[in-house]
Structures are given as structure tokens and as C-alpha cells.
C-alpha positions in Angstrom: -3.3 30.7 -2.9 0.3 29.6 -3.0 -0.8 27.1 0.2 -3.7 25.8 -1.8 -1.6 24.9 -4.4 1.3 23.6 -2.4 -1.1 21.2 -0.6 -2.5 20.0 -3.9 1.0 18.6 -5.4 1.6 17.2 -1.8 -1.7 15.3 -1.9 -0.9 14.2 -5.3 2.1 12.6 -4.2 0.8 11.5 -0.8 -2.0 9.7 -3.2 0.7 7.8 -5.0 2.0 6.1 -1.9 -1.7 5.5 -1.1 -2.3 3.8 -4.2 0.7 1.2 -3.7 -0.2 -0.1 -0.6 -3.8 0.3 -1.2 -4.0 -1.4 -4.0 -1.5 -4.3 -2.8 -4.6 -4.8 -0.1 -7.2 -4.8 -2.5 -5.6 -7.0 -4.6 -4.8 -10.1 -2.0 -8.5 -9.2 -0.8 -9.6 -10.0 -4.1 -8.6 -12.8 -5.4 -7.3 -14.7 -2.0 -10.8 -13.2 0.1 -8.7 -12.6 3.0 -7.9 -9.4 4.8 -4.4 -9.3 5.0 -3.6 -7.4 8.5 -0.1 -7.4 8.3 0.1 -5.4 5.0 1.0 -2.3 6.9 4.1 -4.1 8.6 5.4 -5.3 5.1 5.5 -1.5 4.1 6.9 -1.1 7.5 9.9 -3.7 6.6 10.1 -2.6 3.3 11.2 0.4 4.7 13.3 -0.8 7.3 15.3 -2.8 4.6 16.0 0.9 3.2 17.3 2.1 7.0 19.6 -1.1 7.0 20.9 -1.6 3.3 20.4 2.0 2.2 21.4 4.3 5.7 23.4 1.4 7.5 26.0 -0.5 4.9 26.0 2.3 2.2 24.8 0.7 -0.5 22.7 2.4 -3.3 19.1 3.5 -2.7 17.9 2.5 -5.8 19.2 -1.0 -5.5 18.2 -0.7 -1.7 14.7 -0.8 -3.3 15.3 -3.3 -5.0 16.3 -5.7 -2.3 13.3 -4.1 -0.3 10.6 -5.4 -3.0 12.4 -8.7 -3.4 12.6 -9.0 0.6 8.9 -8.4 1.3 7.7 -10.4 -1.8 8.9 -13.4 -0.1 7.8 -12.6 3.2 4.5 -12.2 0.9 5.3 -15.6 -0.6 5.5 -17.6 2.8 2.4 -16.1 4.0 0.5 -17.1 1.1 1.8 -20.9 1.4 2.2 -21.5 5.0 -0.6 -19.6 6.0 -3.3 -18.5 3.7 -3.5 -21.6 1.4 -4.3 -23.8 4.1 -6.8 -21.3 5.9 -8.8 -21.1 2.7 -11.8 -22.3 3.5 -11.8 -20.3 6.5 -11.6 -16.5 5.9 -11.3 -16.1 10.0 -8.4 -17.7 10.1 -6.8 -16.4 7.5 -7.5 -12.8 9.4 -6.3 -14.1 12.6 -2.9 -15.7 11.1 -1.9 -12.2 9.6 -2.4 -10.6 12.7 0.4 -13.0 13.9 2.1 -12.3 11.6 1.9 -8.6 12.5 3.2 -8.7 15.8 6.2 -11.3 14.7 7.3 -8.5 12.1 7.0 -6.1 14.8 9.5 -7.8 17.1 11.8 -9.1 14.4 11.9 -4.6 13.4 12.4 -4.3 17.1 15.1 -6.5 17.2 17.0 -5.4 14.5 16.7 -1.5 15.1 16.6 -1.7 18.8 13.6 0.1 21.3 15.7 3.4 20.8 14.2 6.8 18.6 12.6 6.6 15.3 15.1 5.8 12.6 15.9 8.3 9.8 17.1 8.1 6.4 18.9 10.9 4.7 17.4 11.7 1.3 19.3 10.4 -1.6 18.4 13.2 -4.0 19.3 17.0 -2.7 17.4 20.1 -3.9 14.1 21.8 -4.4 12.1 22.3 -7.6 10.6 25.3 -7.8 7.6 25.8 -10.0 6.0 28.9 -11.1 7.8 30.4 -8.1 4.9 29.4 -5.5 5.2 25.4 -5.6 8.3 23.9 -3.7 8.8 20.1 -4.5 12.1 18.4 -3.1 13.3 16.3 -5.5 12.8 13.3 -3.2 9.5 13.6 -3.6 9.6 14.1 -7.1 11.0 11.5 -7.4 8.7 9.3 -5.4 5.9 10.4 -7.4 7.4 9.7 -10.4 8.2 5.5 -9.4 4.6 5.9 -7.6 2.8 6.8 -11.6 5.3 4.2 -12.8 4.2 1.0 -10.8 0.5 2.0 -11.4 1.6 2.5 -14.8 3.1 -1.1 -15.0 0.1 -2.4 -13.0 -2.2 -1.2 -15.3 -0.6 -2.1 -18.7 -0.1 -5.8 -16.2 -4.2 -6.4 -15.1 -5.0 -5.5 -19.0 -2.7 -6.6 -21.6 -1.0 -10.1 -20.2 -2.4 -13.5 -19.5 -2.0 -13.5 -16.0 -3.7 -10.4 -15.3 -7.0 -11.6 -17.2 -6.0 -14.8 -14.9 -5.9 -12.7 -11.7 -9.2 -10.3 -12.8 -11.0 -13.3 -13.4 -10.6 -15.1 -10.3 -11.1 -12.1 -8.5 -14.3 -11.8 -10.6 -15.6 -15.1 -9.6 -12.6 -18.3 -8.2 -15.1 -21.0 -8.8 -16.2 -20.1 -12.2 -12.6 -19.2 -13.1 -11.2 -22.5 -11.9 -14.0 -24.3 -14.1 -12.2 -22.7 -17.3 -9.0 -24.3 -16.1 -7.4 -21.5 -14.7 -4.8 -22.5 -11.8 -6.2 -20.5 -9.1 -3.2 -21.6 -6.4 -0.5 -20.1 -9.0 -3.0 -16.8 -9.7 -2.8 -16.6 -6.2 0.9 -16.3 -5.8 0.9 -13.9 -8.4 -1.4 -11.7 -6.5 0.1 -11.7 -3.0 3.5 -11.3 -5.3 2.4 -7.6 -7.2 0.4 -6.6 -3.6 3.7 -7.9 -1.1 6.4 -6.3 -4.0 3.7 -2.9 -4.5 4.3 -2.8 -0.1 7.8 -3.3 -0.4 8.2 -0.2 -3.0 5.6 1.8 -1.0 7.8 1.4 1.8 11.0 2.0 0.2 10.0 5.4 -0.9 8.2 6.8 1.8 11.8 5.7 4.1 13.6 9.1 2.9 10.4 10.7 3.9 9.2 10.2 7.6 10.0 8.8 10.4 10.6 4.6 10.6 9.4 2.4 13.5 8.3 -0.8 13.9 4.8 0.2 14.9 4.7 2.6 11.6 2.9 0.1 10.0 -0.8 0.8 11.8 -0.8 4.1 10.5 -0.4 2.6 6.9 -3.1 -0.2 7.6 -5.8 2.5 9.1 -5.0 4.6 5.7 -5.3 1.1 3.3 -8.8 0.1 4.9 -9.8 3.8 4.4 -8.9 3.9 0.9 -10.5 0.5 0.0 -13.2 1.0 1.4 -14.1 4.4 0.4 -12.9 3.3 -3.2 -15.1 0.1 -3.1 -13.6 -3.2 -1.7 -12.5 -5.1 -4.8 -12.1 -2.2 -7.2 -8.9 -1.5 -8.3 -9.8 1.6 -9.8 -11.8 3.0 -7.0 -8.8 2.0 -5.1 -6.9 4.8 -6.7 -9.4 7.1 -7.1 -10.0 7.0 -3.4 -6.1 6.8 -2.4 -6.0 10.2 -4.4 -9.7 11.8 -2.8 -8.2 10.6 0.3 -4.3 12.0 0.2 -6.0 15.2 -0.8 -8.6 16.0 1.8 -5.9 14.4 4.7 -3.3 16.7 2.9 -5.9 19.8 3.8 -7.3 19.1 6.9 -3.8 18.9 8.4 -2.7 22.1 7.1 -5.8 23.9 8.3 -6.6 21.4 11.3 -3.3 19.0 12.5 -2.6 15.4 11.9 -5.1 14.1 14.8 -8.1 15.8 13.2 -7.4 14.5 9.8 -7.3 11.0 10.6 -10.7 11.5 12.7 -12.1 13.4 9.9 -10.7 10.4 7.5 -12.4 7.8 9.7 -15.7 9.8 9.3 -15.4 10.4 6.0 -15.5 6.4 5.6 -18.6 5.9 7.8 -20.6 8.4 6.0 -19.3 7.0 2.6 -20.8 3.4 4.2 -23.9 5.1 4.9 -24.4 6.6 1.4 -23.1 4.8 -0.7 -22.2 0.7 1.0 -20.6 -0.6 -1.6 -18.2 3.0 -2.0 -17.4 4.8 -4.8 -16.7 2.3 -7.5 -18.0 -0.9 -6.3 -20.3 -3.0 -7.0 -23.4 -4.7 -5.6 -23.2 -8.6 -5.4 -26.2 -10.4 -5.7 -26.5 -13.5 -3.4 
């Protein structure tokens, strides 16, 4: 019993790092309609910043964050302007430019933390809470779970009480129709790629303390983002989180009981038989042609 429940509150807080980078994906799939490869690496450099600022020179982890989400929100920025504006038309070539993008991330990580062993961050917050003496929660992961609820949180109070998230909804709703009621869809567009790039950046900064960082950590994060956003419906938000959660959950329990390799097979398969009974996934919604 005390496993059960220690495996629950881990998949709880494994689903809020789901969620960020998740949603990030379905977000810049939504509104831009172009399937952003390289969103795994910009978790990947958002946690690298951490190794370097944080682990490196010393300085705070919480401003380390800080300089992680700004840092990755600008790579976000270029990608969106150099590459993704122009490619518009052509959803193809938006795919293939973030793949490029992919493996120029990878190098630069390579080049900056060197071909040696995984890199590690100590965690900034010590101790263990203990909860009705069966549940053991480092405060890291508290923590992280806590910044995790927060950002969704923000997100959500974001998408449904300010102007640019009825802007953003609506465009990913329907661009043309939106542009015809004047909204700007290039500027909704940076703010998109700007909450899914900054949502990466904090995703990454909090799972640093966590695991191990490499510059090819970023796969495992893109397998996991697909998995999610599919099995939540593509363009939903909602099913987005409900699937990160689902998701973090059964992974969570299969590799207690099974090991890591089994869960990410039995993840895969859980998405192909979501596809074959339900296409459009938990929460999404049939589009009429």
C-alpha cells in the first residue's frame, strides 16, 4: 500500500512537468500549425542554463530560472521570426527547419558541457517531507510541483481572463476567421511561441535538480510531449493536461512494477490504441472539412 501511494504523488508531480512542455507543444501547434521538433531541446537548454548559471558560477536557482525562461523564450522568439513566419504556408517546412534546429542546439549543449558524463545539479532545497509516515517527498520535488500548479495556474487565469488569450484561443480556433475580426495574427503568434518556449524553459529548469542533463535529453522529453498531446487530443489544452497527468501516472507504475524500457513501450502503445479508439483522443474534437 505505502508503494501505491508513493507512486501516486510521484506521478502527480511527474504530470506537472508533463503539462509544461506538453502544453508549450500544443500551444505553438495550435495557433502557428507547425510541429515544433525542437521543443524537447529547449527543455534540454533550459536546463542546461540551470547546470551553467545555477551549478557552475553560483548564482541563485531561483534567478537561474529565471534566466533559463528568458534564455529559451528568445531562442523561441528567433525561431518564430526567422523560421516559422516565413515557412507559413508550408507546414513541411516548418517541421523540417525545427529539426535543424534540433541538432544545432544539440552541438551548441555539446560544446558548452563538453562529450564527457551526464551533468548533475545538486538540489537547492535539502530534506524530506514525510506524510502520514508512508509518503516520502524531497522538498525538491515539492517544490517543483508547487511552480508546476502555479504556471498552469497562471496559464489558465492567462487563456481565460485577458485579451490576448481570447486573441491566442481564437486563432487557434480558426486564423482566418480570427484575422477577418482584425485580430493581429503575427503578434498572437509571438505570444504563443513566447508562453510555450518560456513554459520549456521552466519545465527544464526544474526537472535540472532532478535527473541527469545531456544534450540528447531532449528526445526523451519530445517522445513524452507527442504522447501526451496526442493522447490528450491535438489542440486541446485541457486534454493536454489531463493526459500529461493519465500519462505521468501509468509511466510512474509501470516502472515500478516493470523498468523504464517497458514503460515507454507500454506509453507508445497506449497512444496507438488511444488512435484506434478514439482518433481524435480524449478531449479533442472532430473537424469537419
Amino acid at each position: 500500500m505505502d508503494l501505491v501511494l508513493q507512486s501516486i504523488v510521484n506521478g502527480l508531480i511527474q504530470g506537472g512537468f508533463y503539462s509544461l512542455f506538453a502544453i508549450g507543444l500544443v500551444l505553438i501547434f495550435g495557433v502557428m500549425r507547425v510541429v515544433n521538433f525542437a521543443h524537447g531541446e529547449l527543455v534540454m537548454v533550459g536546463a542546461f542554463t540551470i547546470w551553467v548559471v545555477h551549478a557552475q558560477f553560483g548564482i541563485g536557482y531561483i534567478p537561474a530560472i529565471a534566466v533559463a525562461i528568458v534564455l529559451v523564450t528568445v531562442i523561441g522568439l528567433l525561431m518564430e521570426r526567422v523560421l516559422f513566419r516565413p515557412t507559413r504556408a508550408d507546414p513541411l517546412a516548418g517541421l523540417i527547419c525545427s529539426i535543424g534546429v534540433l541538432f544545432i542546439l544539440q552541438v551548441i549543449a555539446t560544446l558548452v558541457g563538453g562529450d564527457g558524463p551526464s551533468k548533475q545539479v545538486p538540489p537547492p532545497y535539502h530534506g524530506t517531507l514525510v506524510l502520514f509516515e508512508m509518503i516520502r517527498i524531497p522538498y525538491q520535488r515539492v517544490f517543483s510541483l508547487v511552480v508546476s500548479a502555479a504556471a498552469l495556474g497562471g496559464l489558465w487565469f492567462f487563456l481565460t481572463r485577458s485579451k490576448f488569450g481570447w486573441a491566442l484561443r481564437a486563432v487557434a480556433m480558426d486564423r482566418e476567421v480570427a484575422a477577418l475580426q482584425g485580430i493581429n495574427t503575427n503578434k498572437i503568434s509571438i505570444v504563443a511561441i513566447s508562453v510555450g518556449a518560456a513554459l520549456a524553459g521552466l519545465a527544464g529548469g526544474l526537472v535540472a535538480p532532478l535527473g541527469n542533463i545531456n544534450p540528447h535529453m531532449g528526445h526523451n522529453v519530445i517522445v513524452t510531449a507527442f504522447i501526451v498531446t496526442i493522447v490528450g487530443g491535438v489542440g486541446s489544452l485541457s486534454g493536454a493536461i489531463l493526459a500529461a497527468i493519465l500519462y505521468a501516472m501509468f509511466h510512474t507504475f509501470v516502472t515500478v512494477y516493470f523498468g523504464a524500457t517497458i514503460a515507454t513501450i507500454a506509453g507508445l502503445t497506449l497512444m496507438v490504441v488511444v488512435l484506434i479508439v478514439k482518433p481524435t483522443g480524449i478531449m479533442g474534437v472532430k473537424v469537419s472539412e
